[in-house]
Each structure stands twice: as C-alpha cells, then as structure tokens.
C-alpha positions, 0 to 999 in steps of 0.5 A, spaced: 753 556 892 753 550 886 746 551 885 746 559 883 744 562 890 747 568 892 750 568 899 744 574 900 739 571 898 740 563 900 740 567 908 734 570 907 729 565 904 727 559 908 728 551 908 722 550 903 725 555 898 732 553 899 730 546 897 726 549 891 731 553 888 736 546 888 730 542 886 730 547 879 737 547 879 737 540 879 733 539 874 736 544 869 742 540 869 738 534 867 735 538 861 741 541 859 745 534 860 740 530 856 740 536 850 748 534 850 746 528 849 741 529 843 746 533 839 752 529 839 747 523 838 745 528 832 752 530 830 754 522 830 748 521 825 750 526 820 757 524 820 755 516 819 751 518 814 755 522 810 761 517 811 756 512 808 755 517 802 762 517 801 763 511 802 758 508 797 757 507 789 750 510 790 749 518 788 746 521 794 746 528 797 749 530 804 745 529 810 743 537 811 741 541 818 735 542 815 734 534 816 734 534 823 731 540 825 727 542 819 723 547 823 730 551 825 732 551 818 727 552 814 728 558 810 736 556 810 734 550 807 729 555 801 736 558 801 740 553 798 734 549 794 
C-alpha cells in the first residue's frame, strides 16, 4: 500500500507485476528525490550569488530564473528585458 497499489489490484496481479510496479515505485522516488536536490542546489546558488552582489563594490545584476532554467523562462525573461 506504500507503494501506490490498490488492495484490489495488488490481489489480482501476480508476483512479477507486483515486484514490477514497486520496482517504478522506487524509481520514482529516486527521481523525484534527486529533483529536490537540483532545486534546493539551484536555490542555494541564487542566494549565494545575489548575496555576493549585495555584498560587492561591483555593479552587478540579480541572478534571474531565466539563468538557470532559460528554456522555462524564456518569454519572461523578454518580458522583463
């Protein structure tokens, strides 16, 4: 039942499918655990990066969403330019 399978449908399918469908449950969970990752790695790097900014003498720009993920942001990023 951890893995998503109905009481139903784990009764009806045999041992091969049942260790399928944990099998894609597992890997699932693996993906969506590294995605975590990269987006608080992501997050990390922004705010470091506009610390920095803040933090120097030089004139620089925020970093922007459309910096680390230009393809997502695109028409936002022609939005704000």
């Amino acid at each position: 039942m951890d893995c998503g399978i109905e009481p139903d449908a784990f009764w009806e399918s045999t041992l091969n499918e049942i260790v399928d469908m944990m099998e894609s449950y597992a890997r699932s969970k693996t993906r969506e655990r590294k995605q975590k990752i990269r987006d608080d790695f992501v997050l990390a790097k922004a705010l470091t990066f506009n610390m920095s900014t803040l933090l120097s003498d030089e004139k620089k720009e925020f970093c922007n969403p459309w910096d680390f993920y230009p393809n997502v942001f695109e028409e936002d990023k022609k939005l704000y330019e």
